[in-house]
C-alpha positions, -999 to +999 in steps of 0.1 A: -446-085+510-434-118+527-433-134+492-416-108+475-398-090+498-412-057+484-416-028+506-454-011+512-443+016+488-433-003+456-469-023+462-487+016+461-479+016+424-503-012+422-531+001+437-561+010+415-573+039+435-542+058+430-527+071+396-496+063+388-477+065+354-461+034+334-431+025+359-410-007+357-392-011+392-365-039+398-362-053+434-337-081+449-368-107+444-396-095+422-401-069+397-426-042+400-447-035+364-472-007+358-476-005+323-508+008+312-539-009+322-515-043+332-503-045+366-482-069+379-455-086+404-429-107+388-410-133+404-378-158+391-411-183+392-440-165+390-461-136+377-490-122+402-515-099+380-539-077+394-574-076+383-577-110+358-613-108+354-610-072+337-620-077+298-590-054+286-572-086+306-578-111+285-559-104+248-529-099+276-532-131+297-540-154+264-506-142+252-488-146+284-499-184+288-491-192+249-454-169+254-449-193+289-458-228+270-483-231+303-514-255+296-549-239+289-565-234+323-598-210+331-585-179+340-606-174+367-589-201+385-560-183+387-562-165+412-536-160+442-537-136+468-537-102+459-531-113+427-529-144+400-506-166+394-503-169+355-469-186+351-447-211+373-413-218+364-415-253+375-448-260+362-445-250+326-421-261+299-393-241+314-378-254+344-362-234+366-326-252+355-333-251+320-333-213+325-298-206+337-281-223+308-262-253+305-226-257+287-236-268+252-271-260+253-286-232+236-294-209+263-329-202+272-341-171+284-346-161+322-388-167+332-390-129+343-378-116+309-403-139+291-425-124+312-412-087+306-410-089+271-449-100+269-455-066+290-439-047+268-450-060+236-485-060+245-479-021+256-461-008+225-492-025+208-519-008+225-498+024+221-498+018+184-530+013+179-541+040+196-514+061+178-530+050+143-568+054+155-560+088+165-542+095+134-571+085+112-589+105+130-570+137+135-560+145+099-596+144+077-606+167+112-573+190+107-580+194+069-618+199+072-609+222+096-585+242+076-608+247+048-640+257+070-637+275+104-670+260+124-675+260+158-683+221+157-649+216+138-628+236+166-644+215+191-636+182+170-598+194+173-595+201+208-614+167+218-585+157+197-561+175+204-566+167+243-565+124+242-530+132+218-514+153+247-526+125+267-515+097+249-482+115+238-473+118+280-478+080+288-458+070+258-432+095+265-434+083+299-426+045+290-398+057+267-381+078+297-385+045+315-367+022+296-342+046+284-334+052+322-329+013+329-310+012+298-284+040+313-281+020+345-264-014+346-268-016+382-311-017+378-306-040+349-287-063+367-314-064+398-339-076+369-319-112+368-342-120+393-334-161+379-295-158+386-298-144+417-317-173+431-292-197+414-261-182+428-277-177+464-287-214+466-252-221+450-237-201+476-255-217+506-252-253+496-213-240+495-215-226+527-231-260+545-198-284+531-175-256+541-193-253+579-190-298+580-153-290+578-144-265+604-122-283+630-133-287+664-108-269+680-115-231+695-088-217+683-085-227+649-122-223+643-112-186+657-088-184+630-106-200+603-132-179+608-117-148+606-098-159+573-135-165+561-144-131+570-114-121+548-121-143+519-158-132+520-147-094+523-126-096+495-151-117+475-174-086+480-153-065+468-138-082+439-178-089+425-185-052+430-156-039+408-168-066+381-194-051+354-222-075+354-237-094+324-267-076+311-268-082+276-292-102+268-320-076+289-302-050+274-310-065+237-346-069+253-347-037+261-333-017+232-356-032+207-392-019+224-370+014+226-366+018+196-406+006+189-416+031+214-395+056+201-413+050+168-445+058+183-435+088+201-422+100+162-456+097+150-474+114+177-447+143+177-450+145+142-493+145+143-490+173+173-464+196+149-493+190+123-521+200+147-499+233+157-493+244+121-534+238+118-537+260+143-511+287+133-530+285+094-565+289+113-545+320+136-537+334+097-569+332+086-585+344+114-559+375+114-563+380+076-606+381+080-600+401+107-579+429+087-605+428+058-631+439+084-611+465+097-604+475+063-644+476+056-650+495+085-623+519+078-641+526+046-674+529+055-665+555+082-647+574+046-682+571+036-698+585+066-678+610+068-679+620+032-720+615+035-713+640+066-698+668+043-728+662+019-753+669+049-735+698+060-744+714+025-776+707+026-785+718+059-764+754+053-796+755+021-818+742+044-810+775+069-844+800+075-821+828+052-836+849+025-816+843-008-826+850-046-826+811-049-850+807-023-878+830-035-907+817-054-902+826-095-923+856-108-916+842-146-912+807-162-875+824-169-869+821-133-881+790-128-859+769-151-829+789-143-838+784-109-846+746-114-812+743-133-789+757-104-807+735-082-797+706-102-762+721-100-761+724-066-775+688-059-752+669-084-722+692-072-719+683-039-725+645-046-692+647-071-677+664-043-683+642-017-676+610-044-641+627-054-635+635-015-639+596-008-624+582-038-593+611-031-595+597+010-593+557-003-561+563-027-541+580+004-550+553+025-533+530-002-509+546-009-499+546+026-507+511+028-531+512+055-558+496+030-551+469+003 
């Protein structure tokens, strides 16, 4: 906090016990980054990293040191404080003059957006490849799954379908972010973190040769310093009405927008694949389900029609003395009363066949079976 001037609750978004999302935070002296598994305090001279020893570290810090032109150094002897220090303006190949810009000298860009830049890229690349694992993943699992309903392939899809909602809200996240420093000048212009401490040292080496020349005298030094309150007043003023220069971050910006945006396409574009999965799986499960309806509504015909048939042959089957039911005196008797058995049997099974048959074309012909 003494180094950086940053208050206890900017540092929070640092701490590895708490769960923060991808935040990028300008202050008057350092700039706050959280961007995925990379967190860090950047200065106009120096970059403080959290953690350097973590393996998902390294690819990061090996890129940082080539991006800064620093000399190869162990990484482990980094370390500063709470954090490391992986990149001095005055140390490296970019000096802290050479940064500002020089009149006919290509201008060289600021140490803290060498530094940003080098945060982004390395998080719109670890988005990315995440983005693609998961899409080589996801759509053999979608297609399997739309041609064979299994238990183990549902599961596969929501394991799936749970790291993309995940990964789609941290990349969303990032894109909100920069979109939201892009809509603010004022936030961009606390980021020049290297002109600030150009034009306050310019300011107080200005402010020394006009305090050698003050006179003496206790009135005029009255005078002359309220006309320096004026000036200074007014120099306020006129410096807040002027738009500030933010180009160049703006550039910076714009161009891992528009990667992230690409990113956030593709995963938008795999989740409206994964919903019309799931809307074709609804369809099938809905159509299966009618054809089981449908079955069941014509085995109960059946049942019923079998019922009929039953309540035939238990009105035969009632302790009533008919002619058909005595035993035959002559052979006569016996076929003829063989034969109207034979009548009776096979006339109630055409019965009870025409009944069903008759009760499965009404039903389609109301359309309640297909």
């Amino acid at each position: 906090m003494e180094m950086t001037g940053l208050p206890a609750r900017d540092l929070r978004v640092l701490d590895p016990l708490l769960s923060y999302p991808s935040t990028i935070l300008g202050r008057d002296r350092a700039i706050v980054l959280n961007l995925e598994h990379v967190k860090a305090i950047v200065t106009a001279a120096e970059v403080l990293v959290r953690d350097p020893s973590n393996p998902r570290l390294q690819p990061f810090l090996l890129e940082l040191h080539a991006r800064l032109a620093i000399p190869d150094a162990p990484i482990a002897n980094l370390a500063a404080g709470g954090g490391d220090e992986t990149g001095q303006g005055g140390q490296g190949n970019v000096p802290m003059s050479s940064a500002l810009g020089t009149p006919g000298c290509a201008k060289i860009q600021p140490f803290e957006f060498k530094v940003l830049e080098v945060y982004l890229e390395h998080t719109c690349k670890c988005m990315e490849s995440e983005t693609l694992a998961l899409e080589k993943e996801a759509y053999p699992a979608l297609d399997e799954l739309a041609t064979r309903v299994s238990t183990r392939n549902l599961e596969h899809v929501r394991q799936i379908k749970s790291r993309l909602v995940e990964l789609l809200a941290r990349v969303q996240k990032l894109r909100d972010d920069i979109e939201r420093l892009l809509d603010d000048d004022a936030d961009m212009s606390e980021m020049y973190l290297t002109r600030k401490l150009a034009f306050q040292g310019v300011n107080e080496s200005l402010g020394r040769v006009e305090s050698d020349k003050q006179a003496p005298a206790d009135h005029d030094q009255e005078r002359e310093e309220e006309h320096h309150g004026d000036e200074s007043e007014s120099g306020h003023e006129s410096s807040a009405n002027v738009k500030p220069d933010i180009q160049e971050l703006e550039m910076l910006l714009e161009a891992y927008f528009v990667q992230v945006d690409g990113t956030l396409n593709k995963l938008c574009h795999l989740r409206d694949y994964v919903d019309d999965t799931e809307v074709y799986i609804e369809m099938m499960l809905d159509e299966q389900q009618n054809r089981l309806l449908q079955t069941g509504v014509m085995l109960t015909t059946a049942t019923v029609v079998v019922t009929a048939g039953i309540v035939v042959v238990s009105l035969f089957g009632m302790n009533i003395h008919i002619d058909l039911m005595k035993d035959p005196e002559t052979p006569e008797m016996a076929r003829i009363k063989n034969m109207k058995f034979w009548e009776t049997t096979w006339g109630t099974v055409a019965g009870c066949a025409a009944i069903y048959f008759l009760l499965i074309y009404a039903g389609k012909k109301s359309k309640y079976l297909k």
